[in-house]
C-alpha positions as CSV (number, residue, x, y, z in Angstrom):
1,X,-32.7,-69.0,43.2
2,X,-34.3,-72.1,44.1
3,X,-31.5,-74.0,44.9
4,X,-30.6,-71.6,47.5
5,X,-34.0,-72.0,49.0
6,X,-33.7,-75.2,49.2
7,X,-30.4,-75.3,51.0
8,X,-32.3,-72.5,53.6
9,X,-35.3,-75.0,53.5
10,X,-32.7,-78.2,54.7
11,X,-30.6,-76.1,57.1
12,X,-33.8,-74.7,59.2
13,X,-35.4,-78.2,59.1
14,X,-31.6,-79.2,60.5
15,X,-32.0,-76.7,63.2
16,X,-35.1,-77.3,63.9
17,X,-34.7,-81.1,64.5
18,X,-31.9,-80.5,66.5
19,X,-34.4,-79.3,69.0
20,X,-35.9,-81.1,71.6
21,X,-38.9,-83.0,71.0
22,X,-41.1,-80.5,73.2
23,X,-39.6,-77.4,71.6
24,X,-39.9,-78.3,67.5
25,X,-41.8,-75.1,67.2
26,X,-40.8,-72.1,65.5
27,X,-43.2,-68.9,65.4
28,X,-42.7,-65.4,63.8
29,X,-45.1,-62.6,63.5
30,X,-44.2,-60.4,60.4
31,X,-46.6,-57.7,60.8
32,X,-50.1,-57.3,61.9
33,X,-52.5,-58.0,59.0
34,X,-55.8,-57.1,60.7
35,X,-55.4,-55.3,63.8
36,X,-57.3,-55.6,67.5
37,X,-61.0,-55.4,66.5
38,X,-63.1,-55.4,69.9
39,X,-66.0,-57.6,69.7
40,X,-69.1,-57.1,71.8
41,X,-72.4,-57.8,72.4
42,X,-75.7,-55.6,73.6
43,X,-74.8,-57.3,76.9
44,X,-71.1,-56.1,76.7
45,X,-67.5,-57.1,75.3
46,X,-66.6,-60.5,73.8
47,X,-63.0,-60.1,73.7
48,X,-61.2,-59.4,70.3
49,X,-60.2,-60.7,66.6
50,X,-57.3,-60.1,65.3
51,X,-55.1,-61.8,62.6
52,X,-51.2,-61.4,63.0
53,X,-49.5,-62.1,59.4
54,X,-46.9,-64.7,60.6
55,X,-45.6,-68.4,60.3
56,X,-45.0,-71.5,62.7
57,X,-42.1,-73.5,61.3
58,X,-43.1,-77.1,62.9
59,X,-41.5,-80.4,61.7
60,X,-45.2,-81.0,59.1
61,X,-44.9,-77.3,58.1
62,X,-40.2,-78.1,57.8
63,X,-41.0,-81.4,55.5
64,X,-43.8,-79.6,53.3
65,X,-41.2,-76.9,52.9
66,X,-38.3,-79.5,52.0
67,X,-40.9,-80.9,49.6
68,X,-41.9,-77.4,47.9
69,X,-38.3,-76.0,47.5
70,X,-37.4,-79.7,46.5
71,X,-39.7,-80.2,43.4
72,X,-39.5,-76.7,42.5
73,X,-35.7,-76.8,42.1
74,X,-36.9,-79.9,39.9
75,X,-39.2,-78.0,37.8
76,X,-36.6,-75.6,37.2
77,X,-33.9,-77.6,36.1
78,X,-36.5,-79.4,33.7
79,X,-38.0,-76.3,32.8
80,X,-34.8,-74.9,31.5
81,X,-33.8,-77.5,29.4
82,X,-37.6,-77.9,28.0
83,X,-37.8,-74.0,27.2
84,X,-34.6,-73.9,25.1
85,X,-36.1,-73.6,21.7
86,X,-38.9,-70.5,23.1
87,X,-37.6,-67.3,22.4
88,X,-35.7,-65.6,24.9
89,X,-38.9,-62.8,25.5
90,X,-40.8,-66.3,26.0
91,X,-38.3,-67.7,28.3
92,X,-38.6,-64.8,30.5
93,X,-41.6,-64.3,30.6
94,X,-42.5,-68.0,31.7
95,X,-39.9,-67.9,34.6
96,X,-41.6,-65.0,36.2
97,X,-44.6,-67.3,36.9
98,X,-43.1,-70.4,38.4
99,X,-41.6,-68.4,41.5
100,X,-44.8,-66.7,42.3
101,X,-46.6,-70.2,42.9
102,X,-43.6,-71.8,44.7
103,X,-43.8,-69.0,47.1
104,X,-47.4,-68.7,47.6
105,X,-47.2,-72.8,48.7
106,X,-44.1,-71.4,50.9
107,X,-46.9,-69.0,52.4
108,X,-50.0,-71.3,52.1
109,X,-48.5,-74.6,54.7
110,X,-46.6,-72.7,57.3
111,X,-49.1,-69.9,57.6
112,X,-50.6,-69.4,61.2
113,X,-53.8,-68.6,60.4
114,X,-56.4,-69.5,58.3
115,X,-56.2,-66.5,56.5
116,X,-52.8,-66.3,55.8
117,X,-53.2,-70.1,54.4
118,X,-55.9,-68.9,52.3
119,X,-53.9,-66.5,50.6
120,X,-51.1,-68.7,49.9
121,X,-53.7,-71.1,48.0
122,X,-55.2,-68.7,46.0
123,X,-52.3,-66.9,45.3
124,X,-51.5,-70.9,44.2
125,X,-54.8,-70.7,42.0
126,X,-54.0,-67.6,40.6
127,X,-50.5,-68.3,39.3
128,X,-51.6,-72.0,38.3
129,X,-54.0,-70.0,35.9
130,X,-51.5,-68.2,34.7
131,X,-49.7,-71.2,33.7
132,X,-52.0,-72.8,32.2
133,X,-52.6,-69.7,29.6
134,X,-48.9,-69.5,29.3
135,X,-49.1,-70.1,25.1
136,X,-51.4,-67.3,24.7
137,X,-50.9,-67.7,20.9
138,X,-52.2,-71.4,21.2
139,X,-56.2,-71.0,21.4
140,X,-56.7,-74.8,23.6
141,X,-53.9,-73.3,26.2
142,X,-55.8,-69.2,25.6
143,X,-59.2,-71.0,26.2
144,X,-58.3,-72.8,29.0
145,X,-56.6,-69.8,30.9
146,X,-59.7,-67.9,30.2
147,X,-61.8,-70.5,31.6
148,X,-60.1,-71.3,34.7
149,X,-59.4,-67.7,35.3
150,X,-63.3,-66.4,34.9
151,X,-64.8,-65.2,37.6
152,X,-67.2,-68.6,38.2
153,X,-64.2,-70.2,38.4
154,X,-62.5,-68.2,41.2
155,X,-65.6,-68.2,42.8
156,X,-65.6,-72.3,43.2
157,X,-61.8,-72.1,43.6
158,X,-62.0,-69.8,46.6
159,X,-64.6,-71.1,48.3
160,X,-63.7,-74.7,48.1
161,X,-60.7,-73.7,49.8
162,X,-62.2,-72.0,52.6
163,X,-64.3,-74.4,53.6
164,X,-62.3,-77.8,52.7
């Protein structure tokens, strides 16, 4: 799976090089996230806020891609040979976590708005937490998962990524 994003990662940074210069911009709108909210004032309207969920594919936003898909076909292949001896439950169950965060830093860099990047980091916190408490059955890895998943800890997470 992550080899194939990774050859979709390398052929839309292609394209979008082949571009001109002035044009290296790619924007899609996927849905609406928060629709037209008017904004006024005692005095009368402001104009409006809205949040579009979307994504600007720009050559920063292509080589952060190429770098994402890149390492996490990395940690995949590594992952596979260094998970051998866990049973196969194990196996499974640790492979449903890596594609989550890959995909939420997929969402966090090309997002075009600050919320949309703000989900894909957390959603980056959230599976990195998961991680970490992968060996349940090992109390250091249990503790630490419990620790960096309390709610102080989200709290510091999320808010030093909103305002970093």
């Amino acid at each position: 799976m992550m080899t194939l994003a990774l050859g979709v990662s390398l052929l839309a940074f292609w394209q979008l090089l082949g571009l001109p210069a002035d044009a290296r911009a790619y924007d899609v709108v996927v849905a609406q996230w928060i629709p037209s909210i008017p904004l006024q004032t005692h005095d009368g309207a402001i104009g409006t806020f809205q949040v579009p969920w979307g994504f600007r594919l720009d050559p920063l936003s292509g080589m952060m891609i190429l770098i994402v898909t890149g390492i996490g076909t990395l940690i995949h292949v590594y992952s596979t040979a260094y998970m051998a001896d866990e049973p196969r439950a194990g196996v499974a169950r640790f492979f449903l976590l890596p594609e989550p965060v890959l995909l939420f830093h997929a969402d966090a860099r090309p997002g075009n708005s600050f919320l949309v990047m703000f989900v894909g980091w957390e959603g980056v916190g959230l599976c990195s937490y998961l991680l970490i408490g992968y060996w349940y059955e090992k109390k250091s890895a249990s503790d630490a998962g419990k620790r960096r998943s309390s709610p102080t800890a989200w709290a510091t997470g999320a808010s030093s990524s909103a305002f970093s």
